[in-house]
N, C-alpha and C positions, 0 to 999 in steps of 0.2 A: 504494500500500500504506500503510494506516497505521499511527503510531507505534509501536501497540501489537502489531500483526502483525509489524513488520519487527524490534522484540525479542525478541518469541517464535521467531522463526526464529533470529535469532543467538545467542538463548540453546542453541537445538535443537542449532544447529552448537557448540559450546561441549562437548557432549555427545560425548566422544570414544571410541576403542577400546579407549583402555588410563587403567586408573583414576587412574595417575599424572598423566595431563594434565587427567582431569576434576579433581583436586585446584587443579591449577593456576589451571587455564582459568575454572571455574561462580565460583569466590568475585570473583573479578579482575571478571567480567562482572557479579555479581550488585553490588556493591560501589563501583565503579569506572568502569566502562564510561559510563554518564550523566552521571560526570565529566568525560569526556574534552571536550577540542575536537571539532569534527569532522573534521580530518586524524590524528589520533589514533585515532578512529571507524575511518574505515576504511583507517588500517593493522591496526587490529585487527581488521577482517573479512577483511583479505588474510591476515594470519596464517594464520586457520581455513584458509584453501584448501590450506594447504602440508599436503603428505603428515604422518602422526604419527610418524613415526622424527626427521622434519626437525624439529618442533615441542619434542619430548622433547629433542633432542638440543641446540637450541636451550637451555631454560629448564634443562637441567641443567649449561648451563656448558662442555660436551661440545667445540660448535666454536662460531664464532659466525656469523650469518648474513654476508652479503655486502652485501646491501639495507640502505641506514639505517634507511630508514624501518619495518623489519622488525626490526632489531637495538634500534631506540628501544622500541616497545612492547615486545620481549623485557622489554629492561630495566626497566621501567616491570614487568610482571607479575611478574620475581623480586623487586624490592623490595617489594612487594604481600607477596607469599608469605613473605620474611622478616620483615613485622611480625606482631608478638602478639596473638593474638585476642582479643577481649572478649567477658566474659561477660556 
C-alpha cells in the first residue's frame, strides 16, 4: 500500500461517530501524525481500533487507559487539543 493510500485510510478511521472525537482525532492527524516516530504511528492506529466510549473517555480525562503505549498518544492528542489555534 502506498504512503498516500495508507493516510487516507487513517485519516478515514480518524472519522468517528460522535463529533466530539472527530474534534479531537482529524486536527491531531491532520497536524501531527507525520510528526510522529513510527512507534508513535502506530500506537496511534491502535488507538483508532478501541471502541469510541473507550476513546472519549480516554481524551476527556474520564479514566485512563491501562496500555502505555495507549495512554502516551492519549497524552500526546490532549496536549494537541489544549494549544491555541492559529489563524
Amino acid at each position: 500500500m502506498s504512503d498516500h493510500k495508507a493516510l487516507e485510510r487513517i485519516h478515514w478511521h480518524c472519522r468517528r461517530g460522535m463529533l466530539e472525537l472527530d474534534l479531537f482525532l482529524l486536527p491531531f492527524f491532520e497536524k501531527v501524525y507525520t510528526q510522529l516516530d513510527e512507534a508513535e504511528q502506530r500506537e496511534f492506529c491502535r488507538l483508532l481500533e478501541y471502541p469510541d466510549p473507550d476513546i472519549y473517555n480516554w481524551l476527556m480525562g474520564a479514566i485512563e487507559p491501562e496500555d502505555e503505549g495507549i495512554k502516551t498518544i492519549v497524552n500526546r492528542i490532549r496536549q494537541h487539543a489544549k494549544q491555541p489555534t492559529r489563524h
